[in-house]
FIDO-552780 format. One line per field, with one value per residue: x, y, z of N, C-alpha, C in turn; residue number from 1. Coordinates in steps of 0.1 Angstrom, whole numbers. Example, Ala and Ser with C-alpha at 12.3 -4.5 7.8 and 13.67 -1.06 7.14 Angstrom:
<rs>
n_u = (132, 128)
n_v = (-57, -22)
n_w = (78, 71)
ca_u = (123, 137)
ca_v = (-45, -11)
ca_w = (78, 71)
c_u = (132, 129)
c_v = (-33, 0)
c_w = (78, 79)
nr = (1, 2)
</rs>
This chain:
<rs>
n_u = (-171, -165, -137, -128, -111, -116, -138, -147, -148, -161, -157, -169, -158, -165, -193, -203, -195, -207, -230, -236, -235, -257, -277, -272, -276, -302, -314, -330, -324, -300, -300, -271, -260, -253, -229, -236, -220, -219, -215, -191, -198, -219, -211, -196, -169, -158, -140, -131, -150, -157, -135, -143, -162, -157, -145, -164, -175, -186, -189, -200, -202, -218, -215, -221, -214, -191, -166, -162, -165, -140, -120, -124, -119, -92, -84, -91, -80, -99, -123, -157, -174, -206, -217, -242, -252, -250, -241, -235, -245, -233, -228, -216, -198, -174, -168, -169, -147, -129, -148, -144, -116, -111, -126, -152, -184, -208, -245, -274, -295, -312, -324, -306, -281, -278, -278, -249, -235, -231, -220, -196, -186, -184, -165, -141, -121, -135, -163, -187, -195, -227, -254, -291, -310, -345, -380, -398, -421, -415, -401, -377, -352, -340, -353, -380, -414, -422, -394, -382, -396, -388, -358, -362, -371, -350, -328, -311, -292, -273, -249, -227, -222, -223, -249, -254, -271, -306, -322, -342, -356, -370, -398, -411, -406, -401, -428, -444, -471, -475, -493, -478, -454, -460, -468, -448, -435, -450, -441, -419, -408, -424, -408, -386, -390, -391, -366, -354, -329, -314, -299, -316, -319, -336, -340, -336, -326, -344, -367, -355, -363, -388, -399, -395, -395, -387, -357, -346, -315, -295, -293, -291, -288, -279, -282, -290, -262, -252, -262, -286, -320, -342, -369, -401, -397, -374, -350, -327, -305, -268, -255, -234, -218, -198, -203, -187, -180, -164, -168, -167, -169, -188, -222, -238, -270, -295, -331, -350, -328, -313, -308, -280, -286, -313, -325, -342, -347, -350, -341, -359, -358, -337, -300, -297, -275, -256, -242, -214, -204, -182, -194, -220, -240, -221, -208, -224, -245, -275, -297, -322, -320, -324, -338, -369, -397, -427, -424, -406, -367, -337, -313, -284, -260, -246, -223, -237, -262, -293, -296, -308, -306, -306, -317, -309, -286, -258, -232, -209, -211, -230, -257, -265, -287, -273, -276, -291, -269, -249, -234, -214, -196, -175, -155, -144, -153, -166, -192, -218, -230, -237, -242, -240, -267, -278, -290, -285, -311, -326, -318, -321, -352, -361, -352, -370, -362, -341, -326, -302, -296, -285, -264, -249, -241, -229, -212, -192, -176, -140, -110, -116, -117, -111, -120, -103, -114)
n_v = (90, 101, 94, 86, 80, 83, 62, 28, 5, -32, -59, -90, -121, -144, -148, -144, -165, -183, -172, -181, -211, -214, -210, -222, -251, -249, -250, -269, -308, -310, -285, -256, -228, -200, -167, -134, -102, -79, -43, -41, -64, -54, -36, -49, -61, -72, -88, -99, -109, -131, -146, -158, -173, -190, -204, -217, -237, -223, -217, -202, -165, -137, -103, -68, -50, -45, -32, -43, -69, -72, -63, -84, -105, -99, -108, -133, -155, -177, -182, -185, -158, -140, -112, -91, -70, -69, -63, -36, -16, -8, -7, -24, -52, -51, -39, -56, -67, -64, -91, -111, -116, -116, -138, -133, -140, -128, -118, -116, -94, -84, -92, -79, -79, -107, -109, -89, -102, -135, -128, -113, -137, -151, -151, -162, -192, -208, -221, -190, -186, -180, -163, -166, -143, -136, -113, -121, -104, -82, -60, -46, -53, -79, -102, -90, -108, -109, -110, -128, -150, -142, -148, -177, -184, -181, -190, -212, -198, -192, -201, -200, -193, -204, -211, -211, -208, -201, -172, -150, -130, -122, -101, -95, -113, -109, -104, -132, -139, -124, -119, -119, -134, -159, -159, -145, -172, -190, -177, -179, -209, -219, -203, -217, -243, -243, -238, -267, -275, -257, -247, -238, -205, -191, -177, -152, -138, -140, -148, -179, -187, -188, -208, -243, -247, -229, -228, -246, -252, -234, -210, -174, -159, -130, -103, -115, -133, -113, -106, -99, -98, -105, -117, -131, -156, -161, -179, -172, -149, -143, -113, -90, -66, -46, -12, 13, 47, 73, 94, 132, 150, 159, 175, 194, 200, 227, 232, 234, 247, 247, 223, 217, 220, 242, 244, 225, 211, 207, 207, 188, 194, 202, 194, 175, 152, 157, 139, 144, 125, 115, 111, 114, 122, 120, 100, 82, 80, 84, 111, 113, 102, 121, 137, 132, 140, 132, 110, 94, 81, 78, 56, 55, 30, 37, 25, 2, 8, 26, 51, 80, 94, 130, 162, 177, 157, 161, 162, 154, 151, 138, 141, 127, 118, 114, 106, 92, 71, 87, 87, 67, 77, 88, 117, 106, 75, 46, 48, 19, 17, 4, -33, -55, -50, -35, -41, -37, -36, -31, -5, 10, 6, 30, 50, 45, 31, 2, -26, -30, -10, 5, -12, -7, 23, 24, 8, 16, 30, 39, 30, -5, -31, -69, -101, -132, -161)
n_w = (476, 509, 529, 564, 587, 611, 617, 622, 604, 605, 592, 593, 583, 589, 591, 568, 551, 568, 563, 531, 534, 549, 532, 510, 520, 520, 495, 467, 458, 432, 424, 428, 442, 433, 440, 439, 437, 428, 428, 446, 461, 475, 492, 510, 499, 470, 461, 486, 500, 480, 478, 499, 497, 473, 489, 506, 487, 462, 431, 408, 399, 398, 386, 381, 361, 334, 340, 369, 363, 351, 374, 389, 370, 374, 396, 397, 379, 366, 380, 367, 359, 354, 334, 347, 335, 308, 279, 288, 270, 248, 214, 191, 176, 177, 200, 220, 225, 250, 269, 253, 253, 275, 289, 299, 307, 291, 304, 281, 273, 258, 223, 204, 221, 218, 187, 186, 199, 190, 164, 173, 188, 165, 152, 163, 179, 192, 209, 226, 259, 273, 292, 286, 290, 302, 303, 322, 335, 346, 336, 329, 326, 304, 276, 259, 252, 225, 218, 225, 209, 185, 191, 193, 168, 155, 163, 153, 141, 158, 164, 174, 200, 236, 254, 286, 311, 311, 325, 345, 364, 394, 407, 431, 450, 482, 488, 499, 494, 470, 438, 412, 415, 410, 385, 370, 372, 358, 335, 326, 336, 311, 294, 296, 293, 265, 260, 261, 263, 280, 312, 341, 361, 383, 411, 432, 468, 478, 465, 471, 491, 488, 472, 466, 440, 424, 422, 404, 385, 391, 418, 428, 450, 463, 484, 509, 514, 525, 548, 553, 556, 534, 531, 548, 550, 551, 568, 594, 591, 595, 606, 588, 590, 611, 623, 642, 652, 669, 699, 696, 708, 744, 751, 778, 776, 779, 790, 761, 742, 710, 685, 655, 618, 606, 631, 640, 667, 698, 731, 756, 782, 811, 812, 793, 779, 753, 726, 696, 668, 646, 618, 591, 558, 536, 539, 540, 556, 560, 555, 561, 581, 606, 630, 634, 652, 655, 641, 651, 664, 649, 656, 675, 692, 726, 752, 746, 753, 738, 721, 710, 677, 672, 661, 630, 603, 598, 569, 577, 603, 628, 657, 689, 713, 748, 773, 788, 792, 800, 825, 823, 797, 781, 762, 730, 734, 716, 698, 685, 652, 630, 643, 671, 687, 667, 635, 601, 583, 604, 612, 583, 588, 601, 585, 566, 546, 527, 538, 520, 508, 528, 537, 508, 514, 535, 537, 520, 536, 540, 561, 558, 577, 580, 595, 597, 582)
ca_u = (-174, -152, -131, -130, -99, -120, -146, -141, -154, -153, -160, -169, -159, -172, -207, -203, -195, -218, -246, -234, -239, -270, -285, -267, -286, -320, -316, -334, -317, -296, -294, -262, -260, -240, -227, -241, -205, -222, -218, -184, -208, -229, -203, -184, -157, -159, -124, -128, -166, -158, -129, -147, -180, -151, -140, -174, -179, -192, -179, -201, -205, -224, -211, -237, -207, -177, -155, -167, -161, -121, -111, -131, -109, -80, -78, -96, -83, -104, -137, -169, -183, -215, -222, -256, -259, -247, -229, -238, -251, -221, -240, -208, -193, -159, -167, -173, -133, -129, -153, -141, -106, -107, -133, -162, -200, -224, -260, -278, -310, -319, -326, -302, -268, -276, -269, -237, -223, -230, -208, -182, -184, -180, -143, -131, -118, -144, -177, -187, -205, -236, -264, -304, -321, -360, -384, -410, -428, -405, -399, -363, -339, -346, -361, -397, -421, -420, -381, -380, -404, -379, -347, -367, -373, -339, -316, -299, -281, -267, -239, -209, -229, -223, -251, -250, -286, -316, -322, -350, -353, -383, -398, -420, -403, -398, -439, -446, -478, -480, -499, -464, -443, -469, -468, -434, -430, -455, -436, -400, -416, -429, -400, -373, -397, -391, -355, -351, -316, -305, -306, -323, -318, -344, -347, -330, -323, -356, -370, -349, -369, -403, -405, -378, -393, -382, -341, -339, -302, -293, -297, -285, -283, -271, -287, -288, -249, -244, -267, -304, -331, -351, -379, -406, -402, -363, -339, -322, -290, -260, -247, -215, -210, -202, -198, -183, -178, -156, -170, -155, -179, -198, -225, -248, -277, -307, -344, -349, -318, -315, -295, -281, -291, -326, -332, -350, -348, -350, -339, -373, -351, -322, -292, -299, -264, -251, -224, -211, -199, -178, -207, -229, -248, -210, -204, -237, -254, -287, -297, -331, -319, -322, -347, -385, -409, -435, -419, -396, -355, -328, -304, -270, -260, -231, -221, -252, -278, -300, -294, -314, -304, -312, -309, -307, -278, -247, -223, -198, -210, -246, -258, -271, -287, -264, -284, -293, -254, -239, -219, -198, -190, -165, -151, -132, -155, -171, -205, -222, -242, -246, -235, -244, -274, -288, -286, -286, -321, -332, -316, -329, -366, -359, -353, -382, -354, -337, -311, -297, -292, -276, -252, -236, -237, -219, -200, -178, -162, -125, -106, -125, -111, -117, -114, -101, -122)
ca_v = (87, 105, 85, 89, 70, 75, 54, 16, -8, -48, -71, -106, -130, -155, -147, -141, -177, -188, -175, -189, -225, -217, -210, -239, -263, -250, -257, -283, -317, -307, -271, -251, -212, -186, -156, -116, -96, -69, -31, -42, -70, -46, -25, -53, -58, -83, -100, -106, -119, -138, -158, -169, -177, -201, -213, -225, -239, -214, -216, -195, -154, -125, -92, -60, -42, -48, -27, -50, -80, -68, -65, -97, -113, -99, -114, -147, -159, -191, -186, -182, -149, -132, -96, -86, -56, -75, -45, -17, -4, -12, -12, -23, -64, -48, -32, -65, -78, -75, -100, -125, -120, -125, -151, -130, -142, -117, -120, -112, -91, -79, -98, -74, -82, -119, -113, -85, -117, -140, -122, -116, -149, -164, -148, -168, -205, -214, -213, -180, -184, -169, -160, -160, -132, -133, -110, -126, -98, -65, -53, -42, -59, -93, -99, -95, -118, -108, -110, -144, -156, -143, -156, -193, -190, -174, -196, -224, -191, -184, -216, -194, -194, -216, -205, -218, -210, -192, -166, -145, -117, -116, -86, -94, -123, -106, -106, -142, -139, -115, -130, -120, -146, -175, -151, -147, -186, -198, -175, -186, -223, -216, -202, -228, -253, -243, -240, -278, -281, -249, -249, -225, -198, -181, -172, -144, -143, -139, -163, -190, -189, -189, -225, -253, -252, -218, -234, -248, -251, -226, -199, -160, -147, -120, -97, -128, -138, -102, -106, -87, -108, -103, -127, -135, -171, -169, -183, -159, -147, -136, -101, -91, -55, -37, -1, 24, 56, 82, 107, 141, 163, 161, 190, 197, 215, 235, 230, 249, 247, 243, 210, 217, 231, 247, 243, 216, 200, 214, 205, 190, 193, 207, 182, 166, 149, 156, 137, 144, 118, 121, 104, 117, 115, 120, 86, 71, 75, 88, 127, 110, 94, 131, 130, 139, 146, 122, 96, 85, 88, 63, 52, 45, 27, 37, 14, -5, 15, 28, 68, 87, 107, 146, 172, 170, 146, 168, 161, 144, 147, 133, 147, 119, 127, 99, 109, 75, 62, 96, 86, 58, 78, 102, 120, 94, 62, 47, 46, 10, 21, -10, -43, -68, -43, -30, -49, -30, -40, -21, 11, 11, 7, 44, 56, 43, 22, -10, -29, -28, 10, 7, -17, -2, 35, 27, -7, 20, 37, 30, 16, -17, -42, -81, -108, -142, -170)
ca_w = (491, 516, 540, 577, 597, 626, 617, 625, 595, 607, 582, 596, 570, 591, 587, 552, 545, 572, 554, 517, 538, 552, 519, 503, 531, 516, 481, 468, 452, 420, 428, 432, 448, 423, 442, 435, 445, 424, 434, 453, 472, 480, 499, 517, 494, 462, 462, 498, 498, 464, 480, 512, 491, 470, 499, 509, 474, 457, 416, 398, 402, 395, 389, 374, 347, 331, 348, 380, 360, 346, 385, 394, 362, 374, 408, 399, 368, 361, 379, 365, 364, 346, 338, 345, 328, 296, 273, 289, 256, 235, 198, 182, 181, 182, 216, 227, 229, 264, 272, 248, 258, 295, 295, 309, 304, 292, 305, 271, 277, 243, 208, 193, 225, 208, 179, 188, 210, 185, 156, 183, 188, 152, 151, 171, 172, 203, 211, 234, 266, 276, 300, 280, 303, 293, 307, 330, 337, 357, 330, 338, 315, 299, 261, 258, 247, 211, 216, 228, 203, 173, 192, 192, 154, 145, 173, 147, 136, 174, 168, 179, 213, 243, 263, 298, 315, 306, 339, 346, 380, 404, 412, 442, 460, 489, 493, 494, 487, 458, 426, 406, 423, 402, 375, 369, 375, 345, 321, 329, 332, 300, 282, 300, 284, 253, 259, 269, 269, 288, 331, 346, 370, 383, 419, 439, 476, 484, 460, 474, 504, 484, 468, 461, 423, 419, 430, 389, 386, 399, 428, 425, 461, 463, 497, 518, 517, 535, 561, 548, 560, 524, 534, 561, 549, 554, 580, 600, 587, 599, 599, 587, 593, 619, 624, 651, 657, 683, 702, 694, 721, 745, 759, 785, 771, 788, 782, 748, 734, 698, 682, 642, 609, 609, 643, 643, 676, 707, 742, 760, 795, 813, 818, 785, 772, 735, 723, 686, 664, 629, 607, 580, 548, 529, 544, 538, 571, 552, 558, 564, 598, 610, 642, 634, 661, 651, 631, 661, 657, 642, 671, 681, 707, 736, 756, 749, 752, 726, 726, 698, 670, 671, 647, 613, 604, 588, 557, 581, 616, 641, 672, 698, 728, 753, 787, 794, 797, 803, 833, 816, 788, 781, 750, 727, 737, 705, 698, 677, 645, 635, 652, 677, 688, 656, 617, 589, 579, 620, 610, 573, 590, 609, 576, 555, 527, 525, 539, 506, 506, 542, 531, 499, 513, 548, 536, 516, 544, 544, 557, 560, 583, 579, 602, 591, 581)
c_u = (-162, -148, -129, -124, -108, -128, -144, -152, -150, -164, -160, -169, -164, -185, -209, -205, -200, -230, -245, -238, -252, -282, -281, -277, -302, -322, -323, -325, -312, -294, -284, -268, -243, -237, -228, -231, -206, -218, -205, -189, -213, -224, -194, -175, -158, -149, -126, -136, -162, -149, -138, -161, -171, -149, -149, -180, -188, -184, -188, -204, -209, -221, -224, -224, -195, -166, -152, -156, -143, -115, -115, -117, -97, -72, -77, -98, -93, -117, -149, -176, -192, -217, -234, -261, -255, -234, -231, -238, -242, -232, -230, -204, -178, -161, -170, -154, -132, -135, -145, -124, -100, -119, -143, -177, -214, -235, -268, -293, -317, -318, -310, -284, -270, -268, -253, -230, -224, -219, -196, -179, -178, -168, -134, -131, -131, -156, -178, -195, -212, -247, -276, -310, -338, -368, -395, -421, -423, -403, -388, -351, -346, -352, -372, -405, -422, -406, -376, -385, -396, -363, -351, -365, -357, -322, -306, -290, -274, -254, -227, -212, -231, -234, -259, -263, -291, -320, -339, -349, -370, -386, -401, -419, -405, -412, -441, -461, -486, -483, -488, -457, -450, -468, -458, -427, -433, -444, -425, -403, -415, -417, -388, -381, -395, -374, -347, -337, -305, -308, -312, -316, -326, -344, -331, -329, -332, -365, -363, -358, -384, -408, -396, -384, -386, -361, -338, -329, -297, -298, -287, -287, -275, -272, -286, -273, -246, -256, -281, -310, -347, -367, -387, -402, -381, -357, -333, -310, -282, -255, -236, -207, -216, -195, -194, -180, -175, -170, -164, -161, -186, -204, -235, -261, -287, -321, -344, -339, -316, -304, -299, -288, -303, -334, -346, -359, -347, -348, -350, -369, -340, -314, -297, -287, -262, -237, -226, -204, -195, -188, -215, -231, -231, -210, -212, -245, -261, -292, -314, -332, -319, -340, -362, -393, -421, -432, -410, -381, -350, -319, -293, -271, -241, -234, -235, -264, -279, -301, -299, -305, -311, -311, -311, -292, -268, -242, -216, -202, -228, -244, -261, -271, -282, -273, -281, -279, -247, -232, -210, -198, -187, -162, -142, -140, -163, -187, -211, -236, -251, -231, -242, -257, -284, -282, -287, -301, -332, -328, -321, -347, -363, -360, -362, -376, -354, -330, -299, -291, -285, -264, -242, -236, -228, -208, -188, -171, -150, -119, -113, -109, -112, -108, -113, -109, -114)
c_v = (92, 96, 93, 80, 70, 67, 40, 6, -16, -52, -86, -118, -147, -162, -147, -156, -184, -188, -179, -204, -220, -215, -222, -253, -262, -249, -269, -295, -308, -294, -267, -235, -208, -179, -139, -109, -83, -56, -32, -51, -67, -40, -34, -60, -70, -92, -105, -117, -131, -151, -167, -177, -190, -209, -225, -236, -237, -215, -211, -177, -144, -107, -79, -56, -47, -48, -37, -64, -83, -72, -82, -104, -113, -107, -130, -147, -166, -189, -180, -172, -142, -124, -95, -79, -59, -66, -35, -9, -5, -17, -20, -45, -61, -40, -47, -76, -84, -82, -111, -125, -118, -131, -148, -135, -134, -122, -111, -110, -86, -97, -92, -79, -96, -117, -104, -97, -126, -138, -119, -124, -156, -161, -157, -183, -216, -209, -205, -182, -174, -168, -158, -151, -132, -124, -118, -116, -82, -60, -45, -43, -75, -90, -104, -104, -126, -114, -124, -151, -161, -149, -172, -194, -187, -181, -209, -211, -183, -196, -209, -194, -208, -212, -217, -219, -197, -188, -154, -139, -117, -105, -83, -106, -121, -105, -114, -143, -125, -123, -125, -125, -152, -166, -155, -158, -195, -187, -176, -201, -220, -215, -209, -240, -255, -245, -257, -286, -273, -249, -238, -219, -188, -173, -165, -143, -144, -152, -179, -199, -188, -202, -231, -250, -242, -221, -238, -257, -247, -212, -190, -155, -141, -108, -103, -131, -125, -99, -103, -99, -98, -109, -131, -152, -172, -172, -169, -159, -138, -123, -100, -80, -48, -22, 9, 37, 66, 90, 121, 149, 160, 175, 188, 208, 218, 229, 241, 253, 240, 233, 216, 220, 232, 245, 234, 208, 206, 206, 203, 194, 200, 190, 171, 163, 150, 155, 138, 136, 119, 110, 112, 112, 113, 102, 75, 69, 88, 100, 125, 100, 110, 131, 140, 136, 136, 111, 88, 90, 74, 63, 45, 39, 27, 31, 6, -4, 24, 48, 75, 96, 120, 150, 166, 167, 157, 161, 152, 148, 142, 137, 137, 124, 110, 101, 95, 67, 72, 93, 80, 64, 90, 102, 103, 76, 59, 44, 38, 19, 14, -24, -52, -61, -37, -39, -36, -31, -34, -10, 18, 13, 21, 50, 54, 38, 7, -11, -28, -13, 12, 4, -10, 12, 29, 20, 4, 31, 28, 36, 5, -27, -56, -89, -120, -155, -184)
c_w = (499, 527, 556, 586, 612, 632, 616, 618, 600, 598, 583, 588, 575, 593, 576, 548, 553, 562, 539, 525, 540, 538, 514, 507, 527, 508, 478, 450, 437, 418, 432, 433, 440, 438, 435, 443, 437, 433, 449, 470, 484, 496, 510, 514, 483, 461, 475, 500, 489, 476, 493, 500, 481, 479, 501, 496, 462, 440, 402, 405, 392, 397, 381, 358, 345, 336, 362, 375, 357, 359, 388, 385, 369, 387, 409, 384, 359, 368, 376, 370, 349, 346, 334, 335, 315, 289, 276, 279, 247, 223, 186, 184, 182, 194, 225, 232, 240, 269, 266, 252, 271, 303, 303, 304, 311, 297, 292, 274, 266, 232, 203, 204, 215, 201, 177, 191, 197, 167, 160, 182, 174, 147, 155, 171, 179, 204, 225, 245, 266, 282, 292, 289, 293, 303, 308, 332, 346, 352, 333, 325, 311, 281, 263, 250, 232, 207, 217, 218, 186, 177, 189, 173, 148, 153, 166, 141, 147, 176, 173, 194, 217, 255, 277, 306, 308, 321, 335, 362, 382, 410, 426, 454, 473, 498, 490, 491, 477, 449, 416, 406, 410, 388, 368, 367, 365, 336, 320, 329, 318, 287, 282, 289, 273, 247, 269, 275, 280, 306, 334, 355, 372, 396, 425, 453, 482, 477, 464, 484, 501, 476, 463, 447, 420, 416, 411, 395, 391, 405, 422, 434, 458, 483, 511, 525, 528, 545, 561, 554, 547, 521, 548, 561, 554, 568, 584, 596, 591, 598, 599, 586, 601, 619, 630, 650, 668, 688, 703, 705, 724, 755, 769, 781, 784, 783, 770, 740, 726, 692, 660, 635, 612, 623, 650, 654, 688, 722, 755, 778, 800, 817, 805, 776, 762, 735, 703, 680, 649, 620, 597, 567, 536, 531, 538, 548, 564, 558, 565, 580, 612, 622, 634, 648, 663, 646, 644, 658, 649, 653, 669, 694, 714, 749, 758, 752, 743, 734, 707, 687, 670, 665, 637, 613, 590, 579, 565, 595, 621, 653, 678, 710, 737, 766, 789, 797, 794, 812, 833, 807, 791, 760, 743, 726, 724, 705, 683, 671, 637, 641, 664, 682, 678, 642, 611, 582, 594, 614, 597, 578, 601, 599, 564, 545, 531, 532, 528, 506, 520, 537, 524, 502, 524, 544, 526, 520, 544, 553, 564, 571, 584, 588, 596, 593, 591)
nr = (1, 2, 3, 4, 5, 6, 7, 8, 9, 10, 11, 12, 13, 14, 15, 16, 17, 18, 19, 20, 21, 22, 23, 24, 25, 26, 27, 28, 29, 30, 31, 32, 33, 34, 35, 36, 37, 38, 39, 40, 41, 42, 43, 44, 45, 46, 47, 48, 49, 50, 51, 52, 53, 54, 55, 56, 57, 58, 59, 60, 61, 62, 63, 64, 65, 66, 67, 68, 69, 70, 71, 72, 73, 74, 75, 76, 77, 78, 79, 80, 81, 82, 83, 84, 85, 86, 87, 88, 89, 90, 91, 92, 93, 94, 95, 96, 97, 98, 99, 100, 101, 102, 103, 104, 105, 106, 107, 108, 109, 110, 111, 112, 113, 114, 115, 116, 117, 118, 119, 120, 121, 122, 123, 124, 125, 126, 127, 128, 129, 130, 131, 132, 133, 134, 135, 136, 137, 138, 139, 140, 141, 142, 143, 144, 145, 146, 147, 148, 149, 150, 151, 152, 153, 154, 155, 156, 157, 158, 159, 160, 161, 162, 163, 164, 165, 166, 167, 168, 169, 170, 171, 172, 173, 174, 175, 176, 177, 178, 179, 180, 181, 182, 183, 184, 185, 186, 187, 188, 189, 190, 191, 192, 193, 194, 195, 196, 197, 198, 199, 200, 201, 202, 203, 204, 205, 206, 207, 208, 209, 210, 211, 212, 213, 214, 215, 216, 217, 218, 219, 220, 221, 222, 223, 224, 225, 226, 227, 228, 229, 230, 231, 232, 233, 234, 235, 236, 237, 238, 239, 240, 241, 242, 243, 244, 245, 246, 247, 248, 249, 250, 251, 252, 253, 254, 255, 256, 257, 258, 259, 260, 261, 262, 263, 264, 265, 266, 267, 268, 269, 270, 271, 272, 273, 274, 275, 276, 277, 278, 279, 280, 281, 282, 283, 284, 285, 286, 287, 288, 289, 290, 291, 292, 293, 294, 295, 296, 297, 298, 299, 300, 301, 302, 303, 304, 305, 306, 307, 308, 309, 310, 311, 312, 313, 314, 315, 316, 317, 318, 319, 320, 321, 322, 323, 324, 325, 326, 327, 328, 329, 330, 331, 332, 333, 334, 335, 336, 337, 338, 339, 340, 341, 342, 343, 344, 345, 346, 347, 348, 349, 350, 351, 352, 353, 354, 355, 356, 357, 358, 359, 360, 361, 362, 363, 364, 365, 366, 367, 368, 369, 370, 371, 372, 373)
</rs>
């Protein structure tokens, strides 16, 4: 990802750990909320996120890979973190050290990590935590039906294993009423049932906000804590990044004059303002934010008004036509891409994706700035 000093990351850590409470508050009885600080929490910074999300009382987390989990260790000796993605394919129990020697807890999505972890495990003086992942039905990661069926018959030989809950991932939370939500809920029911002594954790940040049964033990937001609104059913949540950009030029065009590569765009007017801003898809501002004709554009906003993107959207720079608040602005003034005017979950719907995909491409311009909790 290339960097760009002229671009002005803020990182509100006080939305951050707002919205870890406001989820907290809609748990139901006996429920705690993990933290998902995956993918550098999801582009706005995992050591930073992590501590506020402790602060608020937050003492379990969720990382996707190892490498994730080593820095995670390194900064925060003693608390509780899981790796999703289990071994990233490690077929060996001697590829498994660094977990056992800096206290990391695999999420086990196969039959066969079992029994790796469990032979790791029986080396040593203690028993090994560990995460059950079962597949409900997403078919993604988790052990299938068959796989669960032979961990059940074959689990008095898993005693080196301390495992802490049995987890499962929703595919379709996010539509509350899809018939996969109920789906997905009898076969995690079902296979918790069977595992009577482990807690659960089934629902994601969207599930949280689709039925207290789903809450278990514990929650696994993850999208929510940074501001997404992943749910019609959820509360409104804070956003927590915002993002600016200079102006390096501006022009006066003619009617008919052509804006960037392939000539896409054309000048419907004379006297129509173009300011240039250091942005593009390098950065993470999506090549698909580039103005269509029919589809509508994606929009910044200078000094508060909503000013189109033009052109197709360069490597590191955006055209906007500023007309509308050309006469307060000059070269130099910055223009909000997102922030108190647009979320990240508004400028994603211009581009036909996610909030999700907003987030971790823009959240890793540096340098990031954070305000104190």
């Amino acid at each position: 990802m290339t960097e760009n000093p002229a671009l002005s990351l803020n990182i509100d850590m006080k939305a951050v750990a707002a919205n870890y409470r406001i989820i907290s508050s809609h748990l139901a009885e006996g429920a705690t909320a993990a933290a998902v600080v995956k993918d550098d929490a999801y582009g706005l910074g995992m050591l930073e996120c992590s501590r506020a999300f402790h602060q608020e009382g937050c003492r379990f987390f969720f990382v996707a890979t190892l490498d994730e989990a080593l820095e995670f260790r390194q900064a925060f000796p003693d608390w509780p973190v899981a790796v999703l993605h289990g071994f990233g394919g490690a077929q060996t129990s001697s590829a498994l050290k660094p977990y056992i020697h800096n206290n990391l807890i695999p999420v086990l999505n196969t039959l066969h990590e079992v029994h790796l972890w469990q032979s790791a495990a029986a080396e040593t003086d203690s028993l090994q935590p560990a995460i059950l992942h079962v597949d409900t039905g997403m078919h993604r990661l988790g052990l299938s039906p068959e796989e669960f069926r032979q961990f059940q018959q074959q689990r008095a030989g898993f005693s080196a294993i301390r495992f802490l809950y049995v987890m499962s991932h929703l595919a379709c939370a996010d539509t509350p009423d899809h018939a996969m939500n109920e789906v997905q809920w009898q076969n995690f029911y079902h296979a918790k049932t069977q595992l009577r002594d482990l807690p659960g954790c089934f629902a994601n940040s969207a599930g949280i906000f689709y039925d207290p049964k789903f809450h278990c033990d514990l929650v696994r937001p993850g999208a929510a804590l940074y501001g997404l609104q992943v749910s019609p059913r959820q509360p409104e949540m804070q956003p927590c990044l915002f993002l600016t950009a200079p102006i390096l030029q501006i022009q006066t065009l003619k009617k008919g004059d052509a804006v960037g590569y392939g000539a896409t765009w054309h000048s419907a007017k004379d006297e129509t303002i173009l300011a240039t801003i250091p942005l593009g898809y390098a950065h993470g501002y999506l090549r698909s934010f580039s103005s269509r004709e029919q589809d509508g554009n994606a929009f910044v906003y200078c000094h508060g008004i909503k000013s189109p993107v033009v052109g197709r959207v360069s490597m590191d720079l955006v055209t906007v036509d500023i007309s509308a608040a050309a006469e307060q602005t000059k070269c130099g003034d910055r223009v909000e891409i997102l922030g108190r005017h647009q979320t990240a979950d508004a400028l994603a719907a211009d581009a036909g994706t996610i909030g999700y995909e907003i987030l971790t491409g823009l959240g890793k311009i540096a340098p990031r700035r954070y305000n104190e909790i």
